[in-house]
MIMAR-91113 format. One line per 10 residues: number of its first residue (from 1); for each residue x negated, y, z of C-alpha. Coordinates in Angstrom, 1 decimal, m for minus. Layout:
REM MIMAR-91113
NUM = X Y Z; ...
***
This chain:
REM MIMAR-91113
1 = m158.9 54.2 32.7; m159.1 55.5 28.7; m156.4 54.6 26.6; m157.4 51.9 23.9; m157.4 53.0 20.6; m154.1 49.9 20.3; m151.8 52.6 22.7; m152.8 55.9 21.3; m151.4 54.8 18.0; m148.6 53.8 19.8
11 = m148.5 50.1 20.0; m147.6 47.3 17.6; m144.5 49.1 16.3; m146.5 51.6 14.8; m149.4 49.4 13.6; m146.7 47.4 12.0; m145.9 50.3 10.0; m149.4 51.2 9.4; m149.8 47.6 8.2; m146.7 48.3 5.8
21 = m148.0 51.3 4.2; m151.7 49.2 4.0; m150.5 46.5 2.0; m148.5 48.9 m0.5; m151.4 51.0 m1.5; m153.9 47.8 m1.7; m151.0 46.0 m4.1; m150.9 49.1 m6.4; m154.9 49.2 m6.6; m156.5 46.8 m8.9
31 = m159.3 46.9 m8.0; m158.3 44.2 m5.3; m154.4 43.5 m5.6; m155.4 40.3 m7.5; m157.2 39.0 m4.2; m153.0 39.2 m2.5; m151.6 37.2 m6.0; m150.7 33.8 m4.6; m150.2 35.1 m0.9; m147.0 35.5 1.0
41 = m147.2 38.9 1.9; m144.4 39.1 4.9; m146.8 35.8 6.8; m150.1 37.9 5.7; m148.4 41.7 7.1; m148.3 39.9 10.4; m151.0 38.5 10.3; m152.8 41.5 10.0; m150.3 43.4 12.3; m151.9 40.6 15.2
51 = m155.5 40.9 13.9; m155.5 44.6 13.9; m153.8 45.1 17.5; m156.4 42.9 19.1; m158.8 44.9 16.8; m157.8 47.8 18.3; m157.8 46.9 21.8; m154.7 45.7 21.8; m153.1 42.2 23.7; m154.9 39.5 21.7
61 = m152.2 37.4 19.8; m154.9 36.8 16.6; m155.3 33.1 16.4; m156.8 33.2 12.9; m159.5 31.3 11.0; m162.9 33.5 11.6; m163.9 36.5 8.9; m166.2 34.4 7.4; m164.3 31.8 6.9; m161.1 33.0 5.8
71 = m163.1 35.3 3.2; m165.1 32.5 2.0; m165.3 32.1 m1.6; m163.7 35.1 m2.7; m166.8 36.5 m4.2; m166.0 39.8 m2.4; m168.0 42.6 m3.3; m169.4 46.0 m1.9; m166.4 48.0 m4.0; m163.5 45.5 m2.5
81 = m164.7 46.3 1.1; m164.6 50.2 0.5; m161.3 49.8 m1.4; m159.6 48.2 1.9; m161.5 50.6 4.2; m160.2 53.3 1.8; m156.5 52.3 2.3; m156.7 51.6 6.0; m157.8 55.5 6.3; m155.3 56.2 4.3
91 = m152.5 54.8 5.6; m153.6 55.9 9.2; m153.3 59.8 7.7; m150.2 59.2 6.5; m148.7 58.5 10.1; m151.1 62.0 11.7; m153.7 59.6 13.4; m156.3 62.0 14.3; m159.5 61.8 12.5; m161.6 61.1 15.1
101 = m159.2 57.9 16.2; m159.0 57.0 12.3; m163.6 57.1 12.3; m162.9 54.8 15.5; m160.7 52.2 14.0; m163.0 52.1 10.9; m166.0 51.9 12.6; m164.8 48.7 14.2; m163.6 47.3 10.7; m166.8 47.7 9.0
111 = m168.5 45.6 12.0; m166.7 42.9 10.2; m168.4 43.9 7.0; m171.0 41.0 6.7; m167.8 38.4 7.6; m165.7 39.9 5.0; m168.8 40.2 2.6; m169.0 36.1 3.1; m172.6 35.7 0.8
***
């Protein structure tokens, strides 16, 4: 059975890091902090700790609001997408995932592109 891409990054202790190091280089970017100004940022780290294990192959433990929906009306644009797609990659070099595990992981994320993109 092949390991999902969830395990070889070593479970939800290291995603939660991953997560960690996410959210610090999207706040220091304007080009979409401003989207994270009114949001409590410990609730939305674990949020996205569930979302992205399940995203991974992972247990599912998301029980979010849909893509669409929870990016509706933020009048997201191309440049926000590749700003967070940016970050994720980089925050999955930072802890040695190997690039062919880090084209995986965003490969599924930008299958949520048209959500996320909510027109």
């Amino acid at each position: 059975m092949q390991e999902s891409l969830y395990e070889k990054l070593g479970g939800r202790d290291s995603i939660e890091k991953v997560v960690d190091s996410f959210y610090e280089k999207v706040l220091a970017d304007p080009v979409v902090n401003h989207f994270f100004e009114h949001t409590n940022m410990d609730k939305q780290r674990k949020h996205q700790t569930k979302f992205l294990s399940y995203a991974l192959g992972g247990p599912n433990q998301y029980s979010g609001t849909s893509m669409a929906k929870v990016h509706e009306n933020m009048n997201l644009q191309p440049e926000h997408f590749t700003a967070i797609v940016h970050h994720l990659k980089e925050a999955l070099e930072e802890f040695r995932v190997p690039n062919e595990d880090i084209n995986a992981a965003v490969k599924h994320v930008n299958t949520l592109r048209d959500d996320i993109l909510y027109k």
